[in-house]
N, C-alpha and C positions, 0 to 999 in steps of 0.2 A: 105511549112511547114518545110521541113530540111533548109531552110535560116532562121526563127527564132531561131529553137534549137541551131543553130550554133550560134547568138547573144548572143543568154540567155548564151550559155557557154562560149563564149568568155568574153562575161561582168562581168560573176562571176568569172572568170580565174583573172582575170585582178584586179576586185575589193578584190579577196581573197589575189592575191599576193601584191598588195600595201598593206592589211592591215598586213598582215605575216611580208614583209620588215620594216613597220615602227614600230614593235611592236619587230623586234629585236633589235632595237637601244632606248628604254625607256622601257615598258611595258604596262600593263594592263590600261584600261582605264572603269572605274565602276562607278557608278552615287554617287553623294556627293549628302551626307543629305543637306537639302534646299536652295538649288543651281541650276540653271537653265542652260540649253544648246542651243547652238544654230549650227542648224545643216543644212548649205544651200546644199542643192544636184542636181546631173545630171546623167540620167540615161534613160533606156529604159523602155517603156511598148508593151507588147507582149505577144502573145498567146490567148488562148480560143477564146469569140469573137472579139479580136482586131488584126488586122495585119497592118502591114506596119508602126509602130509610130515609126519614125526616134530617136525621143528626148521625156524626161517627165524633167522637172523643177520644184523644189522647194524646202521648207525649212521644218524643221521639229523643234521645242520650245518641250524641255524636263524639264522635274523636278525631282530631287530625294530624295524619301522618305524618302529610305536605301541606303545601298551597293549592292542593290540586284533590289530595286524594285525602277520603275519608271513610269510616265507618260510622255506624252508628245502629241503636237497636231501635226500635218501637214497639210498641204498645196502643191500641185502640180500643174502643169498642162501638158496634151498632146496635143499641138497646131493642131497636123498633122498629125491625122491618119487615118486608112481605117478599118471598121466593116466590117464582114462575116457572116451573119445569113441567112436570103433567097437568099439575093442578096446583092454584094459588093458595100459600101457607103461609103462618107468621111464624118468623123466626129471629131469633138473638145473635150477634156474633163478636167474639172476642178473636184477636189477633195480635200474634207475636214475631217478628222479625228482625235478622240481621240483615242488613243494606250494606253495599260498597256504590260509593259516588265517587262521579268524577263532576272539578267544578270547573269550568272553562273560563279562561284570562277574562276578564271585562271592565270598564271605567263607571259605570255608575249601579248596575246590576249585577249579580252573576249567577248564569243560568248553570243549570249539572245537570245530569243524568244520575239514573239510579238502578240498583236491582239487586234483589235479594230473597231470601228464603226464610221460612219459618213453620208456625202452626195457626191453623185456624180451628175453631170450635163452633159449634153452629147448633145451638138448642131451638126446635124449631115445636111448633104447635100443631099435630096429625090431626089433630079429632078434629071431625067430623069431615074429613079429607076422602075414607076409604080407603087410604092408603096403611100399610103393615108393616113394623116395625119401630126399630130403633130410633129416637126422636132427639138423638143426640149425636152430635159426630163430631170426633177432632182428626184433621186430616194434614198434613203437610200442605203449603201453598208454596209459589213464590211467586214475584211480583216485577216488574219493570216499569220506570217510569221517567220524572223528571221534575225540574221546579224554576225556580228564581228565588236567589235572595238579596238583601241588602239592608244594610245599617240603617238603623235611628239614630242611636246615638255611641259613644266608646263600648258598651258596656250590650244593649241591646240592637236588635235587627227586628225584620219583617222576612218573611218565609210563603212563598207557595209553593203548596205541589199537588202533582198529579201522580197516580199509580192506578194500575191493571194487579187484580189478585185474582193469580187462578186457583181454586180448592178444587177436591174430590168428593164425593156423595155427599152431604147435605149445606158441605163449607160451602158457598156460592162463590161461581166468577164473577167479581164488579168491580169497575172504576174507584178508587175513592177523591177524592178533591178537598185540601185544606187550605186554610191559612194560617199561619198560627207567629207566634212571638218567638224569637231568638234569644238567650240568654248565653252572651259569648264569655268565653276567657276564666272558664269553670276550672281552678286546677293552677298549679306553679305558680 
């Protein structure tokens, strides 16, 4: 358990100081009215009942209403990881959600919050577990969280964030933790 604390902080370390560094050479990066984002990421998922997921992959399509408020959808996956509830299994998980953010006034970074709902899927590996049944499960999730972002350059940004995914029977509860590339000004 102190080897994921130690990821989760390393990864937030790492995703906080790229976005700190890129956000002192442009600034703020805040959602444009009817404009769309595109947000490809790589990152961990970790803790509650997931351990061991090396990698989570994906993209996240944002829109903004305001300067302040936004949606957006995601998309992941964790090809490769290991659940802990009775007994330790390997499992797959894919994840779909809509988010509403709020992004808070800032001059060189700008932090939000986040929260949202979707589906999780969770093909997980029984044999030789002892355990009976279904080795498949798509469950509703939803999620709260948070991030920072900021500008490279007109055109591109830098992106962290953090979220909590709660599932139901075999979708697991875990952290996930990205970073990933902003592609702003998709649209009009």
């Amino acid at each position: 358990m102190r080897t994921l604390h130690a990821y989760l902080l390393a990864a937030t370390l790492v995703c906080a100081g790229a976005a700190t560094a890129a956000a002192q050479t442009v600034g703020p990066l805040t959602p444009e009215p009817d404009r769309f984002t595109l947000t490809p990421f790589v990152g961990i998922g970790a803790g509650a009942d997931l351990e061991g997921a090396p990698v989570a992959l994906g993209v996240a399509v944002g829109y903004g209403f305001t300067s302040r408020w936004s949606v957006e959808g995601d998309l992941y996956v964790i090809p490769d990881g290991t659940q802990r509830q009775l007994v330790a299994f390997d499992t797959s998980l894919v994840a779909l959600s809509a988010n509403v953010l709020y992004h808070f006034p800032a001059e060189r970074v700008t932090p939000y919050v986040a929260a949202g709902l979707g589906l999780g899927r969770a093909d997980t590996d029984l044999e030789g577990t002892g355990l009976v049944g279904d080795d498949t499960s798509t469950k509703f999730a939803w999620n709260w969280g948070g991030g920072a972002q900021s500008t490279l350059t007109d055109r591109f940004g830098i992106r962290a964030d953090v979220r909590y995914f709660t599932g139901d029977g075999l979708v697991p509860d875990h952290w996930r933790v990205y970073g990933g590339i902003v592609v702003n000004r998709i649209g009009r």
